[in-house]
N, C-alpha and C positions, 0 to 999 in steps of 0.2 A: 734467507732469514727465517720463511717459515719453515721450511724442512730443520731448519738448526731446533729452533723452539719446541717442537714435535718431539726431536728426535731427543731434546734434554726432557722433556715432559715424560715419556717413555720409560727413560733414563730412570727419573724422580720416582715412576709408577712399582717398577722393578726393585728403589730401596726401599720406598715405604711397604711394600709385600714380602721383603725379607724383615723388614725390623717385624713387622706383625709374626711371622713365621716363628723367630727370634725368640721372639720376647713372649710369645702366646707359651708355646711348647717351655721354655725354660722355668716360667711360674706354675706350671701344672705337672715339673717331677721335683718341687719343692715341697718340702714336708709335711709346710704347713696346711691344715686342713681350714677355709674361710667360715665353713659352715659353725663349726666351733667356736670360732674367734666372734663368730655374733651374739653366740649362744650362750657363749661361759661352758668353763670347763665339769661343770656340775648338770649338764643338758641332758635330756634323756633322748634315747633315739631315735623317738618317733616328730619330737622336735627337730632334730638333725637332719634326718630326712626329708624333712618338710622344708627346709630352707635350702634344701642341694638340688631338692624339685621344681622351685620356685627360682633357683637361677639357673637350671639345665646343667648341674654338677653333677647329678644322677647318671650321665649318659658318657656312652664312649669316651676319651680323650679327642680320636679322628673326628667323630661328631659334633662334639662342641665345639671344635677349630673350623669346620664348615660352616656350625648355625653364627660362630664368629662372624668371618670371613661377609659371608650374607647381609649380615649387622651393619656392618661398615663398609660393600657396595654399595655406587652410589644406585647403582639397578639390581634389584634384587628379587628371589621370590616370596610371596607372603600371603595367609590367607586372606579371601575377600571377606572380611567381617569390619564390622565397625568399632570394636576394640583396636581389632591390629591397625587399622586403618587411622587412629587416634594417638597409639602408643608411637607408629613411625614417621604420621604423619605423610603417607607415600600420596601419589598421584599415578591413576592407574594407567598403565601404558594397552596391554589387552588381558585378556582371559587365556590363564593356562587350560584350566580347568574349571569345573561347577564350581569349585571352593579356594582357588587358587589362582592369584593374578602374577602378573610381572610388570612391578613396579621402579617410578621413579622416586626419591628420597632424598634425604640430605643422610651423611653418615651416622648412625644412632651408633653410641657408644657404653649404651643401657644402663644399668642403676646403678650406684654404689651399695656393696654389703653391706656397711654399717647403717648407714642413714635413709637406704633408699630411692636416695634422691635419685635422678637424672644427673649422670658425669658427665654430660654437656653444659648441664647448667653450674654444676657445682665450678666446675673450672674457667667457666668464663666468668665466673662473681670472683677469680683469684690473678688470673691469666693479666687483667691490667696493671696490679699492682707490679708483678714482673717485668711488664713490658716498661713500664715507668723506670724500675731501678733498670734494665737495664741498658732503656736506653739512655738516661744522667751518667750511667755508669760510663759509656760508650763513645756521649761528648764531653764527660771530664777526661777520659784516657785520648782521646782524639787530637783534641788542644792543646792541651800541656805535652801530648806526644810530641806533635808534631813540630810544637815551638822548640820544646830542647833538642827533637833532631836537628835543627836547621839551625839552631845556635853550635851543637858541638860541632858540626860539620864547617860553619863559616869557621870557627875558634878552634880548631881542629890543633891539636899537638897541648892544647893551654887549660889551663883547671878547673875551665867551662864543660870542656872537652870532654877529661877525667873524669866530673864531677856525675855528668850526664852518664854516664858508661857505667861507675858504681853506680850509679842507683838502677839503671839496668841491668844489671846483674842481681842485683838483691830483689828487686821487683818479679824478674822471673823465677829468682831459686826459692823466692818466697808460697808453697799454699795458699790457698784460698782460706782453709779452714784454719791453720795455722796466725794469717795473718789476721784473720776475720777474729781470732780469740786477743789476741795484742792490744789491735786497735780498740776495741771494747771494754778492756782490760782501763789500759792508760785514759782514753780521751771520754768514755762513758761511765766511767767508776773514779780512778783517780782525780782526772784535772775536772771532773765533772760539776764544780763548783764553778769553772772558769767558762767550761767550753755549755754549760746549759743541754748538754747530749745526754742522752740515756744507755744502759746496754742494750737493753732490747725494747723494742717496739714498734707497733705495724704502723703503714703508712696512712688510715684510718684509727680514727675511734669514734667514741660517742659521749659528745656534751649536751648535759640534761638541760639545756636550753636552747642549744641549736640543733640539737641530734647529729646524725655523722659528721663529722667535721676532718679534714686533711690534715694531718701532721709532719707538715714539710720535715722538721728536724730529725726527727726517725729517720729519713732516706739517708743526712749524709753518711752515717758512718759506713749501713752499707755497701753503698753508693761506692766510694773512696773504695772499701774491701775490694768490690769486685772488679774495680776499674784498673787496679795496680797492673796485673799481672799484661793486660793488653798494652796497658799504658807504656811498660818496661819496653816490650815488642816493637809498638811506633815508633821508637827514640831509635829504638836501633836500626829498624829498616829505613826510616825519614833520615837518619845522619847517613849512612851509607848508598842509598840514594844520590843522596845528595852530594857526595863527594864524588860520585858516577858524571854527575853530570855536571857540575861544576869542572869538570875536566874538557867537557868538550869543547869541539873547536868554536861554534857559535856564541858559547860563553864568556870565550878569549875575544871573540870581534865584536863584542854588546860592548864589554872591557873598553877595549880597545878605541869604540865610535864615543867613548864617554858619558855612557847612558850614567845612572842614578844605581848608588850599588844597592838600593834597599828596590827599586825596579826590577834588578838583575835577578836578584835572592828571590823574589817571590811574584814576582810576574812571567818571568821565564824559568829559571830553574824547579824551582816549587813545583812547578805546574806540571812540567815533564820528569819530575820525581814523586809523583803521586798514585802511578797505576800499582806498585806493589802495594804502598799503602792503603790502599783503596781495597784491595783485597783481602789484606788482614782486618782493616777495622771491620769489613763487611763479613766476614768468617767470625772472627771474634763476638762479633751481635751475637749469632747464631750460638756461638759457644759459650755467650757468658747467660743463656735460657739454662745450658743444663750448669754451671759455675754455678747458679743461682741456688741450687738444692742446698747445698753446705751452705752457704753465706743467710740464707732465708730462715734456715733453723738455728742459727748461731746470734742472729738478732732479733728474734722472735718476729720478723715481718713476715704479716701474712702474705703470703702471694704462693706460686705453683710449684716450688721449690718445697716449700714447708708442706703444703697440702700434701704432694707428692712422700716426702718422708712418713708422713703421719699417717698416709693409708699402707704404704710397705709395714708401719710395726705393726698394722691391724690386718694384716694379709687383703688388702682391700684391691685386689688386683684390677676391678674394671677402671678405678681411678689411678691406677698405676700406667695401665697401658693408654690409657686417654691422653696423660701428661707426656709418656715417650713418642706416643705418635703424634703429637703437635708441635714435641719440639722436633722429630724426624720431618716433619712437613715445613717448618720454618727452614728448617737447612737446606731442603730441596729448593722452595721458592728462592730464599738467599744466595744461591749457587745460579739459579741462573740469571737473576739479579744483576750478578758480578758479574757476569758475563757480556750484559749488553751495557753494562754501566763502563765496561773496556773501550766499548766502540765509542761513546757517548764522546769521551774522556780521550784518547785518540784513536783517529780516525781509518790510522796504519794498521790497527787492529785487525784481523776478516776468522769472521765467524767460521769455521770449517766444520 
């Protein structure tokens, strides 16, 4: 078990240093220049210079990909001053040099261009509302998944059956950004009289006598948007599952001892037609972090989805790649997740 865990950690270390590889080099032979984009297209040069200085745009490409890389070890080198010692916040492990240590950290994923700010901090003030939607989004697709699997499968041939299947079909030919326009269309503009929904709006705001206050109703419609498409998916792995194993022989002698068919269904069957499922809901988490980009800027809910669009129009690449490498990290963590949640779930499982 620990050599497995090791060896997926490894595994994990290996993607998230290709996606940095990735995604560093591919935003630095794109056109756009960030130092401009702060500056306004009317800057003079020596302002421009001044902002490609202040976030190491002045240097190599190879060189800024190593003072990167440095960045976001969690051990790295750095001078022994009490600025840098502030800015990384390290803990000093020994002395390189007179002026230089080798330090312990948490990953610094430095300023945003526009604002300044700290893209650690900026995305953890956005990072819950995502994780909110998606994970409503996750056990509304989850439940209603799994109840129509297990109904088309018992009602298998009958209009139950049919019913479940078109709408799995249409759930997954359906967009996110497609369907995300529709549902907002109809149920936050049309019937919007009925249904009390809006098109867009974040899952905060601010009343001038409570100050922040939660706007539950804002989640559904995205909520509903992003959950379709997984949703479509468990209907169809949960019914075919299920007709796996409703086939076997154990099934036929539960049958047969005259158990309780609502017993059968979801005490025994259910239960050993749940490890694919188990792996798509748990994949899906993970994939509906990046689903969220399109669905977040289509209902104006603030969360890492929208932040993330908003710093690509402004070429704000440190919060670009902050967003991709945390949802690269969720996918790793979730992958191996799935993997002991196999054993958990049955026991036949073995870790290799």
């Amino acid at each position: 078990m620990i050599s497995y865990v090791l060896r997926k950690l490894f595994y994990g270390f290996a993607v998230m240093l290709g996606v940095v590889i990735v995604v560093f080099f591919l935003f630095n032979i794109l056109p756009a220049d960030p130092a401009r984009m702060t500056q306004g297209q009317r800057a003079d040069v020596q302002s421009l210079e001044a902002v490609r200085k202040e976030f190491g745009l002045d240097k190599p490409i190879p060189v800024q990909f190593a003072y990167y890389l440095n960045d976001l070890s969690p051990i790295g080198f750095h001078e022994n001053t009490a600025s840098e010692q502030q800015k990384y916040g390290y803990v000093k492990l020994f002395s390189i040099s007179k002026n230089h240590v080798l330090a312990l950290k948490w990953p610094y994923l430095r300023r945003s261009y526009q604002t300044r700010k700290d893209v650690a901090a900026t995305l953890l003030a956005v990072i819950p509302n995502t994780l909110i939607l998606a994970a409503t989004a996750m056990i509304f697709a989850s439940f209603i998944g799994i109840f129509l699997g297990v109904m088309a499968a018992v009602h298998q041939n009958t209009w139950i059956d049919k019913l479940a299947i078109s709408f799995s079909i249409i759930g997954i030919s359906a967009p996110s950004f497609f369907a995300g326009i529709i549902i907002a269309w109809v149920f936050g503009f049309v019937l919007s009289k009925y249904t009390g929904l809006n098109m867009s709006g974040s899952l905060t705001g601010y009343d001038p006598f409570k100050g922040e206050v939660i706007i539950w109703k804002n989640l559904i419609l995205p909520m509903v948007t992003l959950g379709l498409r997984p949703l479509a998916l468990i209907v169809q792995l949960t019914r075919n599952a299920m007709l796996d194993v409703l086939r076997q022989d154990y099934i036929r002698t539960a049958k047969a001892k005259g158990l309780d068919k609502n017993s059968i269904i979801y005490k025994h069957a259910l239960k050993n037609a749940l490890n694919p499922v188990v792996t798509a809901i748990a994949t899906w988490f993970a994939s509906l972090l990046a689903g969220s980009f399109f669905v977040e800027y289509i209902f104006g809910f603030n969360g890492l989805g929208k932040a993330t669009v908003d710093a690509l129009e402004t070429s704000d690449f440190p919060v670009v790649m902050g967003a991709i490498l945390f949802i690269a990290f969720i996918f790793v963590v979730i992958s191996l997740l799935v993997d002991l949640l196999y054993v958990w779930i049955d026991p036949r499982v073995k870790l290799n």
